[in-house]
C-alpha positions in Angstrom: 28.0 -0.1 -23.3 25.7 2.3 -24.9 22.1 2.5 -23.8 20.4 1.1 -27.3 16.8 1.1 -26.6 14.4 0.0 -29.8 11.4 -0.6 -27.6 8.3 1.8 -27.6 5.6 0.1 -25.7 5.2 -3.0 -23.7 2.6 -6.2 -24.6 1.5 -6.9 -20.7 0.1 -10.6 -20.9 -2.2 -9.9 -18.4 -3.6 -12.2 -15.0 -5.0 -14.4 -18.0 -5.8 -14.6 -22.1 -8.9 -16.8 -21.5 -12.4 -14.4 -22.0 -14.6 -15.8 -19.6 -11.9 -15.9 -16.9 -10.9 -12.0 -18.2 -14.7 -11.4 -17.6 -14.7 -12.3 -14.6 -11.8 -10.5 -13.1 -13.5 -7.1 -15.0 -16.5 -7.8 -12.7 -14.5 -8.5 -9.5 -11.9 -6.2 -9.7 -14.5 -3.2 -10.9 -16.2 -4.4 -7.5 -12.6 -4.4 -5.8 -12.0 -0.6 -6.8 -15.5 0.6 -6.5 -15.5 -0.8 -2.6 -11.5 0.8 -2.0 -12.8 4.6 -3.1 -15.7 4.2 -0.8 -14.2 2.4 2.1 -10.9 4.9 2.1 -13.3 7.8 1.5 -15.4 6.9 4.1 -12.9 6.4 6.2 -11.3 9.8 5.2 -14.3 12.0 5.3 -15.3 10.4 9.3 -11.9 11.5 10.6 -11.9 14.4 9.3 -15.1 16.0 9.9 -14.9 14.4 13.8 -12.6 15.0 16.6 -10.4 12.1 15.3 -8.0 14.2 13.4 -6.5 15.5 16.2 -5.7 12.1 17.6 -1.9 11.2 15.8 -3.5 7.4 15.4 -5.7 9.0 13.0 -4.0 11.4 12.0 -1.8 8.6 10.2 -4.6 6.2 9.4 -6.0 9.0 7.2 -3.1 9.6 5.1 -2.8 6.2 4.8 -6.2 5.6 3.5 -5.2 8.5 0.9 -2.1 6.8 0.2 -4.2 3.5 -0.5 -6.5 4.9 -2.7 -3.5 6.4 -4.6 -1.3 3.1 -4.8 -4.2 1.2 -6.0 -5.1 3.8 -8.6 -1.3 3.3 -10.5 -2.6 0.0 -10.9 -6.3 -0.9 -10.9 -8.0 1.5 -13.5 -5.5 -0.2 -16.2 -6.1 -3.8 -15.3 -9.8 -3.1 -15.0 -9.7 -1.6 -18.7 -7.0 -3.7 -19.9 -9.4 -6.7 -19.4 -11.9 -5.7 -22.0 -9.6 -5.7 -25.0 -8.1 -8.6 -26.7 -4.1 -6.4 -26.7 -3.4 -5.0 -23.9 -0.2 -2.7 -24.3 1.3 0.5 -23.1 3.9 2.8 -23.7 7.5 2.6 -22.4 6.9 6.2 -21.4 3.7 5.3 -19.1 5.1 2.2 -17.9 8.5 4.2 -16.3 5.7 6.7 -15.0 3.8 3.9 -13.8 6.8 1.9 -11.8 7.8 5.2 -10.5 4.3 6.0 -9.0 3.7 2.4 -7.6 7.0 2.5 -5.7 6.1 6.1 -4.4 3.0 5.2 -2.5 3.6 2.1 -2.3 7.2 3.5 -0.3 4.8 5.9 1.6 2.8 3.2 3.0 5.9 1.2 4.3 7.2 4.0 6.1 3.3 4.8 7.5 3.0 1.5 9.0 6.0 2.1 10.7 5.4 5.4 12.1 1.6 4.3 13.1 3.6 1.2 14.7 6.1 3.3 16.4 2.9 6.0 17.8 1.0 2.7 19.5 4.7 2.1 21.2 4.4 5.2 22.5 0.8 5.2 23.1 0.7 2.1 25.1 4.6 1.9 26.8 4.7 5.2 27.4 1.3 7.1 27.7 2.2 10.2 30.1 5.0 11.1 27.6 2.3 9.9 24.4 1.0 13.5 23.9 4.9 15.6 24.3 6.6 13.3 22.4 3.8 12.7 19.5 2.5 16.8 19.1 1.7 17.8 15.8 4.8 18.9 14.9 6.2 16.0 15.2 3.3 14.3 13.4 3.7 16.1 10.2 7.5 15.6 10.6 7.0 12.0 10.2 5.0 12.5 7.6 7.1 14.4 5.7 9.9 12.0 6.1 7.5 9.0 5.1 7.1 11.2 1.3 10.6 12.1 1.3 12.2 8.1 2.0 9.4 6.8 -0.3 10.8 9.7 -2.9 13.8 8.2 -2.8 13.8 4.5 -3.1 11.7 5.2 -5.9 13.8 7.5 -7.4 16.8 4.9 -7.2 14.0 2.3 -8.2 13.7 4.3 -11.6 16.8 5.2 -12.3 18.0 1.2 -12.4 15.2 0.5 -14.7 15.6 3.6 -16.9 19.2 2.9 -17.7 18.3 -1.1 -19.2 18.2 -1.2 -22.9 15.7 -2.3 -24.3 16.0 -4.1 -27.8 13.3 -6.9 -27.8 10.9 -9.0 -27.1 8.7 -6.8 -25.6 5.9 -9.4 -24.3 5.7 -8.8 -20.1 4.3 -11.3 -18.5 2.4 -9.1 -15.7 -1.0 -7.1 -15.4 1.5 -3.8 -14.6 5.4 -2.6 -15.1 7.4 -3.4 -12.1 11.0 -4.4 -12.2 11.5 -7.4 -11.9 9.7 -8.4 -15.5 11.6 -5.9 -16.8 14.6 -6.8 -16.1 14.0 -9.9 -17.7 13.0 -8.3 -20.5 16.4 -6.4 -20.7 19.1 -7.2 -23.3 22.3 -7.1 -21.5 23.4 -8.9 -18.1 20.9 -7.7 -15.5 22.6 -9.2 -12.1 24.3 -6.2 -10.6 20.9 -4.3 -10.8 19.0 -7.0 -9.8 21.1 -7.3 -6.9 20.6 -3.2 -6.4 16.7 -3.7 -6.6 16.8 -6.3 -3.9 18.9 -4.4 -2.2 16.7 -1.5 -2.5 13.0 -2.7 -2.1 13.7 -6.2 -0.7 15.9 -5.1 2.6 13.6 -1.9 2.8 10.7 -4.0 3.1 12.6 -6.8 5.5 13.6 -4.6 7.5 10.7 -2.5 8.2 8.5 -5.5 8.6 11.2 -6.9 11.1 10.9 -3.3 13.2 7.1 -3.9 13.1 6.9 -7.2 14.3 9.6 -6.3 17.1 7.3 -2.7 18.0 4.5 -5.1 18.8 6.3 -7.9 20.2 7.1 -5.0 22.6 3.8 -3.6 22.6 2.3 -7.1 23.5 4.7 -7.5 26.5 4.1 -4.3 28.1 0.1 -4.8 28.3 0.3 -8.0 30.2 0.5 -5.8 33.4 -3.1 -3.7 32.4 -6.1 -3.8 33.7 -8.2 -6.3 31.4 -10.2 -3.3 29.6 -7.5 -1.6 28.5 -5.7 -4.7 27.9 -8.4 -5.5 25.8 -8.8 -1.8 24.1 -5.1 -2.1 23.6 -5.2 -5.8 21.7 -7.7 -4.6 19.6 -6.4 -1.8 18.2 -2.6 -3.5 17.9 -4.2 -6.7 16.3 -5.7 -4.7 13.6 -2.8 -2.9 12.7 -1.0 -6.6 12.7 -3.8 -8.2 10.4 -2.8 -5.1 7.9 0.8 -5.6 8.0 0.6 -9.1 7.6 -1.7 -8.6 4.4 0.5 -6.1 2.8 3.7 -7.1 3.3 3.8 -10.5 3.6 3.2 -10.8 -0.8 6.1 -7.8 -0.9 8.8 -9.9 0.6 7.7 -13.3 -1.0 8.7 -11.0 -4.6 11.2 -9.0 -4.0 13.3 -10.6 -0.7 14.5 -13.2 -3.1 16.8 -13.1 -6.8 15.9 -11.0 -9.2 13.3 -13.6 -11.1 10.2 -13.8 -12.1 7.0 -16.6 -11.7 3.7 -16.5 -12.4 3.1 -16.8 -8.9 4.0 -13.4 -8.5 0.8 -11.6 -10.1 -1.4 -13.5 -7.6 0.9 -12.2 -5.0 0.8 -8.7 -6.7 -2.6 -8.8 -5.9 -2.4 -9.1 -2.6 -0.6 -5.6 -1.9 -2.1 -3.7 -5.0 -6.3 -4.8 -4.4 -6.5 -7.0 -1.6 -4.6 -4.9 1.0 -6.4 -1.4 -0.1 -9.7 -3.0 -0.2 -9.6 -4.7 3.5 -8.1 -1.9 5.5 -10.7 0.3 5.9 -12.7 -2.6 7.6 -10.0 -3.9 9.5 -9.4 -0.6 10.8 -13.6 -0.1 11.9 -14.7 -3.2 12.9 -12.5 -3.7 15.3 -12.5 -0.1 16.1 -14.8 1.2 18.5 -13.5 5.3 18.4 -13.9 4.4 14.7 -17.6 3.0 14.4 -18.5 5.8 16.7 -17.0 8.5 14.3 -19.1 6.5 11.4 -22.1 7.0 13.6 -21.8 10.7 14.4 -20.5 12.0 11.2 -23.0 9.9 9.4 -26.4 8.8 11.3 -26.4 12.0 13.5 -25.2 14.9 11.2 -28.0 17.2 10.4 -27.1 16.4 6.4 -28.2 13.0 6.7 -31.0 13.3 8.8 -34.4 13.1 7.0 -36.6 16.0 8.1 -39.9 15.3 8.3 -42.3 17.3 5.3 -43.8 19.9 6.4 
């Protein structure tokens, strides 16, 4: 069938039409994205002006507070706007740009978990190998293979979408363009690429969080034999890391594990992995983190910049 496609721009409904709850959201979300740029940054800027960076742990952890800050920013700046005005629409141009985006880092920060779950394996089952087998090298290979998988599935995730027609209504009933609203949105029988897109994002995201749960499973296993210290340093560090996974990809599979469908569930849900998850990481990651808090303290309470001199 030929691709007819007679749609421009999309009508996104939004988290609600009521004003004062749209007010409210403007002022808790602004708060929400104001309080990811500073925590990620903060984060970002203490690892890399301490000793940190050359740790792989942190290594990760800062590219995935850049790849936070970037997932949430596909998102958040247009439903922070979008809840000011009374139509909120955008173009079928931006909204293909924007699906592609939000699968990219949002791909990137699958993959990292996994990778910063397979470097505490290491770490903790087998520390005298931990520093051959996780050198830089193989650091920024991992990396690069995180961007290049993420690449992909969204790539795939793209292509599906970009080949629907479109021929009307074009009322989606979401605060951003992801796939499943669109394929419902779709004029022609959606259930082979539905079946693709759970396929592609649903088993991707099973699957990893099924290697994750087994890496600490593992993880927990092999520091019942430590001493209690570094059983305790090693608990701490590994329960953070679980509180984070938990939080991000618990909303991704109740979406996209199941049917292509859609609910208004899933924009609460949504929230979870686009705001929520971005938001609470960089204090998962230091409170419970003392290698952390002590970079805070050195690169901010002890650096020369930040130390009032007294006037001469």
């Amino acid at each position: 069938m030929e691709n007819i496609n007679n749609v421009t721009e999309f009508i996104l409904l939004g988290l609600s039409q009521n004003k004062k709850i749209k007010n409210l959201c403007f002022l808790l979300f602004l708060f929400c994205y104001i309080a990811i740029w500073l925590g990620n940054l903060l984060i970002m800027i203490s690892i890399i002006c301490s000793q940190l960076i050359e740790q792989p742990m942190y290594f990760f952890l800062n590219f995935l507070a850049l790849s936070d800050l970037c997932y949430t920013s596909t998102v958040t700046p247009k439903l922070v706007s979008d809840l000011l005005k009374e139509r909120n629409t955008i173009s079928y141009t931006h909204c293909m740009a924007q699906l592609f985006t939000m699968h990219f880092f949002g791909g990137i920060e699958v993959f990292l978990l996994v990778v910063m779950a397979y470097d505490r394996y290491v770490a903790i089952c087998k520390p005298l190998h931990y520093t051959i087998i996780m050198n830089l090298r193989k650091c920024n290979a991992l990396m690069f293979a995180c961007c290049v998988g993420a690449f992909l599935h969204s790539f795939i995730q793209g292509f599906l979408t970009i080949t629907l027609p479109f021929c009307g209504p074009n009322e989606m009933d979401h605060y951003f363009c992801d796939v499943y609203p669109l394929l419902k949105l779709a004029c022609t029988d959606t259930y082979i690429i539905g079946t693709l897109v759970v396929a592609n994002t649903g088993m991707i995201g099973l699957v990893a969080f099924v290697v994750l749960m087994l890496s600490y499973i593992l993880i927990l296993y092999t520091i019942r034999a430590y001493p209690p210290k570094s059983r305790s340093k090693a608990l701490s560090t590994c329960s953070s890391h679980i509180t984070v996974v938990v939080l991000f990809f618990v909303p991704v599979l109740l979406i996209y594990i199941r049917p292509a469908a859609t609910f208004p569930e899933d924009k609460v849900f949504a929230l979870f992995y686009t705001i929520i998850a971005p938001m609470f990481n960089p204090l998962i990651y230091t409170l419970r983190n003392t290698e952390m808090k002590n970079a805070l303290i050195k690169v901010w309470c002890q650096n020369p910049l930040f130390i009032r001199r007294p006037l001469i």
